[in-house]
C-alpha atoms as one frame of an Amber mdcrd trajectory, in Angstrom:
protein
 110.347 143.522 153.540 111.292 146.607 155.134 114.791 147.424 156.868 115.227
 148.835 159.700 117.984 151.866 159.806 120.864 150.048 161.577 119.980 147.187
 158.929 120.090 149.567 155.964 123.010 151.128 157.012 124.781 147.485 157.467
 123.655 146.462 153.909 125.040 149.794 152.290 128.565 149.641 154.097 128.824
 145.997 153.068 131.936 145.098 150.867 130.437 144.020 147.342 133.273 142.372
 145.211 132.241 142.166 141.607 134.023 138.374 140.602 134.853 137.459 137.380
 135.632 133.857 136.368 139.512 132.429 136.399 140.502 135.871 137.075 142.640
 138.273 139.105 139.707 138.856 141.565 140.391 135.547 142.598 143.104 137.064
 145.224 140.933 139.345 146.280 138.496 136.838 147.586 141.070 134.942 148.888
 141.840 137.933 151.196 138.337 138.956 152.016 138.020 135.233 153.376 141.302
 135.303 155.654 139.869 138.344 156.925 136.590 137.108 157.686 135.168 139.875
 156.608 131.208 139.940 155.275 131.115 140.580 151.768 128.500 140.351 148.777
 129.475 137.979 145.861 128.113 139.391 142.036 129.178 136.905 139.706 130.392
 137.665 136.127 131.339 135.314 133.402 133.722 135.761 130.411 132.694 135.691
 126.516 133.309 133.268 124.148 136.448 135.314 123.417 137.208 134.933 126.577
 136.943 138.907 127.643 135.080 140.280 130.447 131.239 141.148 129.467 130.138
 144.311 128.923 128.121 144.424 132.512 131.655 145.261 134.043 131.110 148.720
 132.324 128.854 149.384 134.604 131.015 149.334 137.486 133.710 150.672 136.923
 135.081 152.375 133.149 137.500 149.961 132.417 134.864 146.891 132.156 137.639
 145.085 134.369 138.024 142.865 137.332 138.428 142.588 140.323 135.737 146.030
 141.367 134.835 146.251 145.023 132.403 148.560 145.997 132.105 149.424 149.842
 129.325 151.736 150.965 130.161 155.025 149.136 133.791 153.724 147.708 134.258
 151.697 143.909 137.587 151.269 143.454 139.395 149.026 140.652 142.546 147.547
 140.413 144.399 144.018 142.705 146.938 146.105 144.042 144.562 149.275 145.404
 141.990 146.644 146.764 144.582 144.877 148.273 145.916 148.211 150.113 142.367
 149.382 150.990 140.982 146.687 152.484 144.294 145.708 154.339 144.237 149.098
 155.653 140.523 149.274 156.896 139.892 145.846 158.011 142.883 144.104 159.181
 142.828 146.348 162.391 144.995 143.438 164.274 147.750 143.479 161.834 147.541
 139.820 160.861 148.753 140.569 157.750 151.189 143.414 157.992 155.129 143.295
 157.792 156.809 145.365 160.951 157.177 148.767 159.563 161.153 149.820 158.246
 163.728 149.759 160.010 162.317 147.079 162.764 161.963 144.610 160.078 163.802
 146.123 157.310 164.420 142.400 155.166 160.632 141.423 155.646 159.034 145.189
 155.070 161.634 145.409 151.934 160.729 141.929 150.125 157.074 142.745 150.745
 157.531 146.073 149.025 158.905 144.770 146.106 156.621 141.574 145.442 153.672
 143.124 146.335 154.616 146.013 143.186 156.928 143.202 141.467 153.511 141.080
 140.740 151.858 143.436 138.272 154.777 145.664 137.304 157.321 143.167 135.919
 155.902 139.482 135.958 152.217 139.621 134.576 152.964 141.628 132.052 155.267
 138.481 130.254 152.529 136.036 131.143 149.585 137.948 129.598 152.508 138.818
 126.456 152.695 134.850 126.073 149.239 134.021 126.668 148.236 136.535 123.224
 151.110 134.829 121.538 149.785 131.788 122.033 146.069 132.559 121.756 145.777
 135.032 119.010 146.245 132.219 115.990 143.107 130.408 116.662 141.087 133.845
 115.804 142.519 134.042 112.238 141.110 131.776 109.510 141.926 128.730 109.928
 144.864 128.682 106.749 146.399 131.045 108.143 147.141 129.564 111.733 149.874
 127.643 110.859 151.610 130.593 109.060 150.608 133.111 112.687 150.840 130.231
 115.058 154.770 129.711 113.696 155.604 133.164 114.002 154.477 134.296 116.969
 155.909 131.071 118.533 159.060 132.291 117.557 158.306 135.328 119.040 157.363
 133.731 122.090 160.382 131.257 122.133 162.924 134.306 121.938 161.232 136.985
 123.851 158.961 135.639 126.309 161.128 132.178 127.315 164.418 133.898 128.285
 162.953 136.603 130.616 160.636 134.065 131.820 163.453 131.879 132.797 165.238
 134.539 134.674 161.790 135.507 136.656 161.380 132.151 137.339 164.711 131.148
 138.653 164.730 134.426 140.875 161.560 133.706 142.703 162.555 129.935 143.318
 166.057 131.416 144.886 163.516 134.103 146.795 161.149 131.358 148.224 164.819
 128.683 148.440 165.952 131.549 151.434 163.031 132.549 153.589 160.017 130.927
 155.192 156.881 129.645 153.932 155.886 133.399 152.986 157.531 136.245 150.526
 158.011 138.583 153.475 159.583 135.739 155.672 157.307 135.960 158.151 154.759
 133.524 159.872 151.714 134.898 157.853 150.766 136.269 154.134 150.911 139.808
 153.505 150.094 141.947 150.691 152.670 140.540 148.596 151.634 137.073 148.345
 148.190 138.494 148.242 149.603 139.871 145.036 151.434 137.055 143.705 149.438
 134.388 144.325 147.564 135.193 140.471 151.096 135.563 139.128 152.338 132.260
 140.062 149.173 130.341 139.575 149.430 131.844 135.547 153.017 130.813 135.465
 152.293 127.142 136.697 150.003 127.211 133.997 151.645 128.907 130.839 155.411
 127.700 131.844 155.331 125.123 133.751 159.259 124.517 132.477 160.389 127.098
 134.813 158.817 126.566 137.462 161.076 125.436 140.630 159.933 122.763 143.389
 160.254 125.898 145.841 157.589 127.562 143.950 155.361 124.698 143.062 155.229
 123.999 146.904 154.400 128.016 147.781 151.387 127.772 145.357 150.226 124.108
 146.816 150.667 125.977 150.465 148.407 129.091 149.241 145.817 126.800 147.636
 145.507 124.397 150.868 144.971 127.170 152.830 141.215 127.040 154.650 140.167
 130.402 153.306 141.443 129.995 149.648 139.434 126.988 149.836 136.002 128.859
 150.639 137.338 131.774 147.953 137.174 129.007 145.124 134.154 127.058 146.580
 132.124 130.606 146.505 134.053 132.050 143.395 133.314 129.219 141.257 135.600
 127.017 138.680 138.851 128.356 138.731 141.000 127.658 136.017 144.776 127.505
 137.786 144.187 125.306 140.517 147.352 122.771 140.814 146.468 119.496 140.600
């Protein structure tokens, strides 16, 4: 079948987000569905030890996802793709805070979620998820020696500073309206920390508030999240 040019040139510029299973690049299809924009799904499932496969390397150095190419552009990383699609295809504004000073309270808290997400939470979550996990790859007589130690690990240096990042987001979400930014729609911060808080339902469940369990059950009834995880495929931190 041949294109025609105008075809071609529709099928090169077309956003391609490269998707890998119970992953970060979930928010990222979240996003390209509330902005309704076209996009190619490629499909990539993790290894038995649970790592991306090797056909990421492809894409992008790393081996990582999420990876959206779009026409002439690859670019890597939540936070970038986030910022770069925000900025070419939400041409309304949907999704955007009122720039400092009009809004300075909403433009400030979106600010620091949208770099809190990565920067200071995830970081703890994928520190307690190795704790945790790392035991069952030693031989199995030594797992109860590991598992003990790095649970004590985890119990005094993960738990504390998980409590404190808990109880600060439930006080966040306890003051403003349904979204980080207080305003009537996501933005790039809950775009962000939608991942962060999904993990944290899931690996410490204990500190999570009834403020925060109900801004995850918001996110995840949303219309678009819904086609995200119906196209995405099983998806590990859904709330039940």
């Amino acid at each position: 079948m041949t294109m025609s040019t105008s075809e071609a040139k529709e099928s090169s510029s077309r956003v391609v987000i490269h998707h890998l299973n119970s992953s970060r690049s979930q928010r990222i299809l979240w996003l390209l569905e509330e902005l309704d924009v076209p996009y190619e799904l490629r499909k990539y499932h993790r290894t038995s030890t649970n790592t991306a496969p090797k056909e990421l390397l492809d894409i992008s150095p790393l081996g990582k996802a999420p990876v959206i190419t779009d026409g002439q552009v690859t670019l890597a990383e939540s936070g970038a793709i986030i910022e770069y699609l925000l900025q070419k295809y939400d041409t309304e504004g949907r999704f955007s805070t009122r720039p400092w000073p009009e809004s300075e309270s909403g433009w400030l808290y979106d600010l620091y979620f949208t770099h809190y997400a990565e920067g200071s939470l995830q970081p703890i979550l994928v520190r307690r998820y190795i704790f945790r996990s790392v035991p069952k790859r030693f031989p199995i007589f030594l797992r109860p020696l590991v598992g003990w130690t790095l649970g004590t690990f985890d119990k005094r240096m993960n738990q504390p500073d998980l409590e404190k990042h808990g109880k600060m987001i439930e006080d966040h979400l306890a003051k403003v309206n349904d979204w980080l930014a207080d305003g009537e729609a996501p933005t790039r911060a809950d775009f962000m920390m939608s991942f962060c808080l999904e993990t944290l339902l899931s690996r410490a469940p204990d500190v999570v508030g009834p403020h925060v369990r109900a801004y995850v059950e918001r996110i995840q009834q949303r219309p678009a999240y819904k086609r995200a995880v119906e196209k995405g495929g099983p998806y590990a931190y859904i709330v039940a």
